[in-house]
PAFIZA-758341 format. One line per field, with one value per residue (C-alpha): residue number from 0; residue in three letters; x, y, z. Coordinates in steps of 0.001 Angstrom, whole numbers. Example, Ala and Ser with C-alpha at 12.3 -4.5 7.8 and 13.67 -1.06 7.14 Angstrom:
torfi: c(0  1)
fiza: c(ALA  SER)
x: c(12300  13670)
y: c(-4500  -1060)
z: c(7800  7140)
This chain:
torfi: c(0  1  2  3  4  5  6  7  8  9  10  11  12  13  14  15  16  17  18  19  20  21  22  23  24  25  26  27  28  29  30  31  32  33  34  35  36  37  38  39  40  41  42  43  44  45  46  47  48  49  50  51  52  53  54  55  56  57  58  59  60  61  62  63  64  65  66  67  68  69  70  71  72  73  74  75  76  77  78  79  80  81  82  83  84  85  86  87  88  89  90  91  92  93  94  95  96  97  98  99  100  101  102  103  104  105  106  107  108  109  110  111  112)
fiza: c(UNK  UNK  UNK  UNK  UNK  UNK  UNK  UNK  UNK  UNK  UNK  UNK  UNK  UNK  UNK  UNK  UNK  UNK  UNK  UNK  UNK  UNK  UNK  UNK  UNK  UNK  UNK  UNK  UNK  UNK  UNK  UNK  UNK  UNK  UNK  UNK  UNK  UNK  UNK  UNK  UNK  UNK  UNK  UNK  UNK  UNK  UNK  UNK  UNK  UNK  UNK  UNK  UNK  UNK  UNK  UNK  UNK  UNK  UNK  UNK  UNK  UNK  UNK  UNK  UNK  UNK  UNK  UNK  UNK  UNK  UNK  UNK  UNK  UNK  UNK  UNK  UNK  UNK  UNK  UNK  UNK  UNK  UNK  UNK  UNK  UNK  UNK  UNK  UNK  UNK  UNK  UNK  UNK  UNK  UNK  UNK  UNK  UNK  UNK  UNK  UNK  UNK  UNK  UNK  UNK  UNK  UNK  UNK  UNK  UNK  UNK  UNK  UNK)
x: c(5978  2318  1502  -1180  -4387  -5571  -7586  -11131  -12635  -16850  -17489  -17814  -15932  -18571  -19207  -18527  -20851  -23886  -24952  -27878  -30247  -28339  -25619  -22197  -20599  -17752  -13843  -11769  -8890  -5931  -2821  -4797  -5100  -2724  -879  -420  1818  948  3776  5139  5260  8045  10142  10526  13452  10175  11035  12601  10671  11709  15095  15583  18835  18382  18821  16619  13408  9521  8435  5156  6440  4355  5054  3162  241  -3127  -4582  -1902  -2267  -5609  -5632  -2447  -4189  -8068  -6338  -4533  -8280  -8645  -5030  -3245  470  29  -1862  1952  3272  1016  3887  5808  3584  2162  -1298  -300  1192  2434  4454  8214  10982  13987  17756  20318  22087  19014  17154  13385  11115  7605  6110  6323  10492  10217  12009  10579  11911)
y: c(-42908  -42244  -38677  -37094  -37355  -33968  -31653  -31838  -28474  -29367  -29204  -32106  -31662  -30587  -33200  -32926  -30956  -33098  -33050  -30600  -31947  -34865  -31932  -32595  -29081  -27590  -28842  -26344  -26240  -26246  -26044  -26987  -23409  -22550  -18818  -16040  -13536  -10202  -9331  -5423  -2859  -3285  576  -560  1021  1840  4462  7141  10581  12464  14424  12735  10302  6482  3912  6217  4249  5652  7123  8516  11427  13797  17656  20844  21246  22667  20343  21276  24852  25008  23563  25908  29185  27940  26740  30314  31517  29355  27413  30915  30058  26200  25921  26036  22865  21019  22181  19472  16676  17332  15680  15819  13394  12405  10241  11289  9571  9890  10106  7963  11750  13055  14798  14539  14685  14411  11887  14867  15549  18410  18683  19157  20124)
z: c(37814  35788  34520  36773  35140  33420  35246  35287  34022  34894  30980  28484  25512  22790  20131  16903  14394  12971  9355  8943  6028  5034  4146  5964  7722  5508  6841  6948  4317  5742  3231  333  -1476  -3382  -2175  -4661  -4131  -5401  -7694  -6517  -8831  -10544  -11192  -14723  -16901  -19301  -22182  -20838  -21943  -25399  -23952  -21052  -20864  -20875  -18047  -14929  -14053  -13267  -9619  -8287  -7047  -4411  -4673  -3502  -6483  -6371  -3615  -1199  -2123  -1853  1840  2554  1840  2629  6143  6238  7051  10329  11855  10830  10207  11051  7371  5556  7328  4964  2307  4369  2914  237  -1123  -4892  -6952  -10423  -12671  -13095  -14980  -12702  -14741  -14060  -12818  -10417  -12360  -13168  -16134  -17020  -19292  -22229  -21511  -19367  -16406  -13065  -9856)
């Protein structure tokens, strides 16, 4: 038994692109470039901080500073009460060094809650 011919659709199949200008059209690429892989930031076990134990790594850490604040009690003015659930995610962030036993310090030693 033969395959049933395919079905005809009323449209020619378009021919393939002509040079324009002697200049042939671009082929597409496929598998030739090379793939780089961004490399992820790596939470290196940098220096720790002056007073701060060895062996905890670097974090950017996001706590309630003056750009929360500032929308908490601006807010306070127009969403009443609503304005202090932006103290659940705060907008600030920094660099802290976290100790192998929890705790966290700035880049100068001190430590931070």
């Amino acid at each position: 038994m033969s395959a049933p011919p395919p079905a005809q659709t009323g449209y020619a199949p378009m021919p393939p692109p002509q040079p324009v200008g002697g200049v042939p059209p671009p082929q597409p690429a496929y598998g030739t470039q090379p793939v780089v892989m961004a490399q992820p930031m790596a939470m290196s076990m940098a220096a720790a901080p002056p007073g701060a134990p060895a062996g905890g790594q670097w974090i950017n850490d996001k706590y309630a500073g003056a750009i929360t604040w500032i929308l908490v009690l601006g807010g306070y003015f127009f969403i009443l009460c609503f304005s202090f659930l932006f103290l659940m995610c705060p907008l600030d962030e920094r660099r802290v060094y976290i100790a192998p036993n929890g705790a966290k310090y700035d880049q100068m030693g001190t430590i931070v809650s």
